[in-house]
C-alpha positions in Angstrom: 100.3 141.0 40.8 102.0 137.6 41.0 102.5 136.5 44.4 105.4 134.1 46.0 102.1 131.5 45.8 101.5 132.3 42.5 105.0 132.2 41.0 105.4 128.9 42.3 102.2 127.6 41.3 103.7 128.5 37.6 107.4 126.8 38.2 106.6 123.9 39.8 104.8 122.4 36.4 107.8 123.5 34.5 109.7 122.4 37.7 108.1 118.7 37.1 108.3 118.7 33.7 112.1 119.6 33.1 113.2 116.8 36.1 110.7 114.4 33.9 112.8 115.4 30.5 116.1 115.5 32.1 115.8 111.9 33.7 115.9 110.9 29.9 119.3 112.3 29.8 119.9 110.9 33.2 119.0 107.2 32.3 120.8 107.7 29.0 123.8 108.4 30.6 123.5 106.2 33.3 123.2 103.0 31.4 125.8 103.8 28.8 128.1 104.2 32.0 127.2 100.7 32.0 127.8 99.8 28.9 131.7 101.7 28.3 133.5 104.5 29.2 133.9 105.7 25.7 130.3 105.4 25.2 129.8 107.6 28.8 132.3 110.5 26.9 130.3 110.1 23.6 127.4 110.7 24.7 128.1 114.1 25.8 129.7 115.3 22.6 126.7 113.8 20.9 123.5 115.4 22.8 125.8 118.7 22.3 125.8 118.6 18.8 122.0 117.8 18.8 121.4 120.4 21.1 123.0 123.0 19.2 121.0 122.4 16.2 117.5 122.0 18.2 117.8 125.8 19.3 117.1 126.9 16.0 113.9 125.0 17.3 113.6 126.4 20.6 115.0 129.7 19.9 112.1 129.9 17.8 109.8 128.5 20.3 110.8 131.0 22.7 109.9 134.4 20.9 106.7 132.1 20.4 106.4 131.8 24.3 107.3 135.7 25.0 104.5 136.8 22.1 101.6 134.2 23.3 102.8 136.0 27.2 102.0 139.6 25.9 99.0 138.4 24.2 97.7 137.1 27.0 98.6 140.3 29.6 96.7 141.9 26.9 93.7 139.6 26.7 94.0 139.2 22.9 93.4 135.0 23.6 92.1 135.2 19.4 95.7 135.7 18.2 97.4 133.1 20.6 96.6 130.4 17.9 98.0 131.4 14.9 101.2 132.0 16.7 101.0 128.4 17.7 99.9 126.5 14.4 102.6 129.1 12.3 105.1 128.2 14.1 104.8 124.6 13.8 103.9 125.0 10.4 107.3 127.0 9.9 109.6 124.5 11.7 108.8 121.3 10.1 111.0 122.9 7.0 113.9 123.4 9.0 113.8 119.7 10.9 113.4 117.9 7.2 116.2 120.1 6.1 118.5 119.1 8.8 117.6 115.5 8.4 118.7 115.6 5.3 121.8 117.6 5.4 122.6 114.8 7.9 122.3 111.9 6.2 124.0 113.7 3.2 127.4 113.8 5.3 127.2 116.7 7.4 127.8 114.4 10.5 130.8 112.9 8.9 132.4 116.5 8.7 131.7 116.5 12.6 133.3 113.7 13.4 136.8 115.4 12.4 136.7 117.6 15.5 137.5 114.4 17.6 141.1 112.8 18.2 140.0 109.9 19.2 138.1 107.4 16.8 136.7 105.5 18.8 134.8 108.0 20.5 133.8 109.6 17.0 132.1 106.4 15.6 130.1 106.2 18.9 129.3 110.0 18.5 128.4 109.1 14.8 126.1 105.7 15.7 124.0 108.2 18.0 123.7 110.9 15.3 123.0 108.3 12.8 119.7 108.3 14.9 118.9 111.1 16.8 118.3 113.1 13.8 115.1 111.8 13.3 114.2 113.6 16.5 113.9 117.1 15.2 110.8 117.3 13.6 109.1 115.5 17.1 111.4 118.4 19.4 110.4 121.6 17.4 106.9 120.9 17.4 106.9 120.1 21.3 109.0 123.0 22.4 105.7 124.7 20.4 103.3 123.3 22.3 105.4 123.8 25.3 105.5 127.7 24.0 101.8 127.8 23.9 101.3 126.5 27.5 103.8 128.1 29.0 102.7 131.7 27.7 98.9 131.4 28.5 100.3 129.9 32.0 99.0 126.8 32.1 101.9 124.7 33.1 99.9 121.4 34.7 100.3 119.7 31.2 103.9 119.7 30.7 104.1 117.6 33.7 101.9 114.8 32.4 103.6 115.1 28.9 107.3 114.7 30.3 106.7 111.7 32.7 104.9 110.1 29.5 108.3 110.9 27.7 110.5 110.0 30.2 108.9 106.4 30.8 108.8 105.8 27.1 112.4 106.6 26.9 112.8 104.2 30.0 111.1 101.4 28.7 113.6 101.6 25.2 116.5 102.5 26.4 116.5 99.2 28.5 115.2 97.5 25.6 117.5 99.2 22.6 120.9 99.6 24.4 121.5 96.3 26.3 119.2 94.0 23.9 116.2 93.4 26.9 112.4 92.4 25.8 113.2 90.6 22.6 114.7 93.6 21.2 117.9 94.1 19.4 121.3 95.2 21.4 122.2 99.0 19.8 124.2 100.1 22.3 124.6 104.2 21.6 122.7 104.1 18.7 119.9 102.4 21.4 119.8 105.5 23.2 119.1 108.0 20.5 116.4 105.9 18.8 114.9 105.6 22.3 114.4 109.3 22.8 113.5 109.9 19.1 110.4 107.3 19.6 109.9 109.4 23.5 110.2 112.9 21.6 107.4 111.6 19.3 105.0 110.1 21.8 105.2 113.6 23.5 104.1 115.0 20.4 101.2 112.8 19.8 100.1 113.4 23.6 100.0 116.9 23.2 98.4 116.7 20.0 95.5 115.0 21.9 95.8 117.0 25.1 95.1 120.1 23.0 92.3 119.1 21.0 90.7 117.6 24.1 90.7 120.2 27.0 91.8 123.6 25.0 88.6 126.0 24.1 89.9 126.3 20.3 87.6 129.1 19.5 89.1 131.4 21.9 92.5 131.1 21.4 91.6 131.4 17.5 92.8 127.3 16.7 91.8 128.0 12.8 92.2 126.1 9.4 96.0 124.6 8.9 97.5 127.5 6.3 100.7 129.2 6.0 100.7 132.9 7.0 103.9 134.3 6.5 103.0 137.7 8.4 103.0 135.8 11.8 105.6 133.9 11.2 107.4 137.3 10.5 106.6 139.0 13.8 108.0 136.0 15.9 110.6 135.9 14.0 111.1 139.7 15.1 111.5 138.7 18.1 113.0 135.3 18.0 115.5 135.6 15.3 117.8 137.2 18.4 116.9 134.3 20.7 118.0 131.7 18.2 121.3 133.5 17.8 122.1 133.5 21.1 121.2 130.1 21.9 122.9 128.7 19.0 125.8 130.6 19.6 125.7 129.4 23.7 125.5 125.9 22.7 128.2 125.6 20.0 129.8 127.4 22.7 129.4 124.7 25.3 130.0 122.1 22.8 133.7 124.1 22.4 134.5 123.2 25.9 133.6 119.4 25.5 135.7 119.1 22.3 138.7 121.0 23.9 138.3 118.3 26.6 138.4 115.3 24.4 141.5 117.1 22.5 143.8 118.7 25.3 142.5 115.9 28.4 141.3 112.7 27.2 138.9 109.7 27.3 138.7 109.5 31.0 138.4 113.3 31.1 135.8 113.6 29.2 133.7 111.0 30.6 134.6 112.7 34.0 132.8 116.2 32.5 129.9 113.9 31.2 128.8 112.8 34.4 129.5 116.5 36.0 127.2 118.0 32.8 124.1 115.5 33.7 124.8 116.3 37.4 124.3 120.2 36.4 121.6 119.8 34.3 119.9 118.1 37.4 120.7 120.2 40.3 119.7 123.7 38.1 116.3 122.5 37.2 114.3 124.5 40.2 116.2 127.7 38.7 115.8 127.0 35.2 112.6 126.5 35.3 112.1 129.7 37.7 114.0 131.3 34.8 111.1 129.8 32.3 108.7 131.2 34.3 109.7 135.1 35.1 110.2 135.4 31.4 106.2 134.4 31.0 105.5 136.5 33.7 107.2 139.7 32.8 105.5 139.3 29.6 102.1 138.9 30.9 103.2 141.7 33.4 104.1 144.4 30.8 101.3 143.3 28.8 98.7 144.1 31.1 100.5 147.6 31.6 101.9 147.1 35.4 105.2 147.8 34.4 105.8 149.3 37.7 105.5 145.9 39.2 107.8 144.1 37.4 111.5 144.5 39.1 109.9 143.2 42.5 108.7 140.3 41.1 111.9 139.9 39.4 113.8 140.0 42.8 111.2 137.8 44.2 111.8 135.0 42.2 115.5 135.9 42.4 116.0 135.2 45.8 113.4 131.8 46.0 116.4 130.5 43.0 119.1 131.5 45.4 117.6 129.6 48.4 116.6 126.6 46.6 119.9 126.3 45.0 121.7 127.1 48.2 119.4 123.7 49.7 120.3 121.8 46.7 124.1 122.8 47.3 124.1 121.3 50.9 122.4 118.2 50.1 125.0 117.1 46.7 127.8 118.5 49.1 127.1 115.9 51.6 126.6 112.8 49.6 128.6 113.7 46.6 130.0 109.6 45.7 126.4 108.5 46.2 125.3 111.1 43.6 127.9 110.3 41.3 127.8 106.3 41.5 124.5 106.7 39.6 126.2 106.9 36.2 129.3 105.1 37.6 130.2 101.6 39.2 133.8 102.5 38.3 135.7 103.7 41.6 138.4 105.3 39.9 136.1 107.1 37.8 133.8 108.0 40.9 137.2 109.4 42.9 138.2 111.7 39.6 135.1 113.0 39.7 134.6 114.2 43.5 136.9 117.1 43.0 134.9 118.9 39.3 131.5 118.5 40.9 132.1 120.3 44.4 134.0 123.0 41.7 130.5 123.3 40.0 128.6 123.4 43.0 130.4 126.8 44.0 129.3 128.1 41.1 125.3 127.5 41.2 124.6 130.3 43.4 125.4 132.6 40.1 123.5 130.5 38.0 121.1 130.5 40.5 120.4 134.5 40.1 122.0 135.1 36.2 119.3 132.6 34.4 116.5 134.5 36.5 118.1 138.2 35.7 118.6 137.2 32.0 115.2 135.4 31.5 113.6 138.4 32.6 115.8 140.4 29.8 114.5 138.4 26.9 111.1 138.2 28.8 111.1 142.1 28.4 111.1 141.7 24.7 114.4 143.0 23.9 115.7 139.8 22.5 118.5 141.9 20.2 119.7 143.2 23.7 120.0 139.8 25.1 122.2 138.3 22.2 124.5 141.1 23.0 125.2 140.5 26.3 125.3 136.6 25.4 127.9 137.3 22.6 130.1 139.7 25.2 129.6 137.1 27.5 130.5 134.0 25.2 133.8 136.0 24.3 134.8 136.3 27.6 134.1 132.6 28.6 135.8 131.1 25.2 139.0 133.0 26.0 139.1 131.6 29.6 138.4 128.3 28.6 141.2 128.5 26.2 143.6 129.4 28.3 142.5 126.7 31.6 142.4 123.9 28.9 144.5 124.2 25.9 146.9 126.6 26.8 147.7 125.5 30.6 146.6 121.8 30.3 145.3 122.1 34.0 142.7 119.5 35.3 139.4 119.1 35.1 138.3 120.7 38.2 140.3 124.1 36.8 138.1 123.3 33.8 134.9 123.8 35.6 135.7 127.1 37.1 134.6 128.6 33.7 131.1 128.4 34.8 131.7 130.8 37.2 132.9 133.6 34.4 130.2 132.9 32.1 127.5 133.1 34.9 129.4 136.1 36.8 129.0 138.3 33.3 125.9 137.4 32.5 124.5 138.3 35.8 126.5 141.7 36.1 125.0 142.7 32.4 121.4 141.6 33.1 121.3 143.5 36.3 122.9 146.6 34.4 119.8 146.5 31.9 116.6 145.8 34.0 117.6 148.6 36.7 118.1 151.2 33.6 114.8 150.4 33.2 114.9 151.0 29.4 112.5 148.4 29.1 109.5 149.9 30.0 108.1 151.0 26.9 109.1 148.4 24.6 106.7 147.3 22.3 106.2 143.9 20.4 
């Protein structure tokens, strides 16, 4: 049985690991709040994009993770392996494909969604870039798969603050012109993290080959087995739906922004995403974790113990998120002033960020709830509730932004309806219990 000890011996890794990857956003968007407001807004619509097509990747990666948990519950270390070197092997064809679909115009075709142009060309100098990255991100959110499921989460800690001071280093260097290098501006950033994203790769490369006992977890010769890739798939084809689907989604909400608000409102929401992204990391990676453990749970037949430890790690989300609330609450300008030296900018912004914080407390329990869903196995139930829950969020935004034209801070308030649903429907499925005997 996992104990409060125990769960938080797993999260804090992941805890570490996801502060270490999301100061690269952080110092991204800091420094191009430096460099323009346009360039603060772009960068936004930009990492969306790229986000929506890496969770094909991590999609993937995640019915990787939730196979390599049940493996392990079951003490079958032999097959953990394959599902590691198949998976890698299967997405370096989609991460060529999109590089070239890319650089064959697809990002031009994107750059239609915005009204303004000067905030399309800087969303088209970062993609120009950034596209190289995916073949580096599928094959770490693999590796990150693989150390997750067998629960050993120490390395992901090392491998992110490698990243993240890589991606330091350049983005001083690319964006503002420092150490003899040449001044990129937007297009600065992206290369940055594309050369970060690959120096993770190559640590964990090493990492692997150094301190994992290959023989057990049945590390065997490089070749293509489609039957593998096949039951991952099974289970991951869902998960790669619904993430794609949450993403383009969320990058709705940014381009409805930019359309219906502006520049300066969208640079506004840019500076409220990275602040989200960094107060949520304690319950995301709590999230990353129950879905590991209610894998290894159920795979080690102790079904019986699994809504407990669900509502264990529930309630240690709530309260750290309910700390984290207090402490942005109080020093809110000092929080914001990081990406901002503008005072305008910094005053516009007070008023969406204390309208996110009152919605953390459901993201705080809905990414536990539904992590524990897909951890389960039933991935094809999950999608559901994500595409119910999607509907219901798209309409409201439509309504606050296009068809009312209200502010910002109204804008914001749709976090609250997507994470209300999302909570309600998990909570529905895990005490029906209908997941007990589900096999994968």
């Amino acid at each position: 049985m996992y104990s409060n000890r125990h769960v938080v011996k797993i999260s804090l890794p992941i805890l570490l690991s996801l502060l270490a990857q999301n100061i690269i956003q952080v110092i991204d968007t800091a420094f191009l709040g430096r460099v323009g407001e346009v360039e603060l807004g772009a960068s936004a619509l930009a990492g969306i994009i790229y986000i929506a097509i890496y969770t094909i990747g991590f999609g993937f990666s995640m019915g990787s993770q939730i196979l390599i948990g049940r493996r392990n519950g079951e003490k079958k270390f032999h097959q953990i392996g394959e599902i590691v070197i198949q998976g890698i092997l299967f997405l370096l064809v989609p991460a060529l494909l999109l590089i070239a679909v890319f650089k064959l115009g697809f990002s031009d075709m994107l750059m239609r969604l915005f009204e303004s142009e000067n905030v399309s060309e800087a969303v088209s100098d970062y993609l120009d870039w950034r596209v190289y990255g995916f073949v580096f991100a599928f094959a770490n959110s693999t590796f990150r798969a693989f150390y997750i499921g067998i629960a050993r989460t120490k390395v992901l800690t090392i491998n992110s603050l490698v990243m993240a001071l890589v991606n330091l280093v350049l983005d001083y260097g690319l964006i503002f012109g420092n150490f003899g290098l040449p001044e990129m501006g937007i297009g600065g950033a992206a290369l940055a993290s594309v050369i970060a994203e690959a120096s993770s790769t190559l640590f964990f490369i090493v990492y692997t080959r150094k301190t994992v006992d290959l023989e057990k977890y049945g590390f065997r010769r490089i070749t293509f087995k489609w039957a593998v890739v096949k039951k991952v798939l099974d289970i991951s084809i869902y998960m790669m739906l619904q993430y794609l689907l949450s993403i383009v989604t969320w990058l709705m909400f940014f381009v409805f922004i930019e359309n219906y608000l502006g520049e300066r409102s969208l640079a506004v929401t840019n500076i409220v995403r990275s602040l989200y992204t960094i107060v949520t990391i304690p319950s995301h990676a709590l999230g990353s974790a129950v879905n590991t453990m209610v894998s290894n749970t159920i795979g080690a037949g102790r079904q019986n113990e699994v809504l407990n430890l669900i509502k264990r790690v529930t309630l240690i989300s709530l309260f750290s998120m309910l700390a984290i609330i207090l402490i942005v609450a109080v020093v809110p300008r000092l929080m914001i002033h990081i990406y901002t030296n503008d005072t305008s900018l910094i005053d516009d912004t007070v008023a969406p960020l204390y309208v996110l914080l009152t919605s953390l407390p459901f993201y705080a329990i809905g990414t536990v709830l539904f992590s524990a869903v897909s951890g389960t196995g039933n991935t094809q139930r999950a999608l559901l509730y994500e595409i119910i829950t999607l509907l219901g969020y798209v309409f409201y935004t439509w309504i606050i932004v296009v068809y009312l034209r209200l502010s910002v801070s109204w804008a914001w308030t749709t976090e609250h309806v997507y994470w209300g649903q999302l909570m309600f429907f998990s909570l529905f499925y895990l005490q029906s219990k209908k997941w007990v005997h589900k096999k994968i």
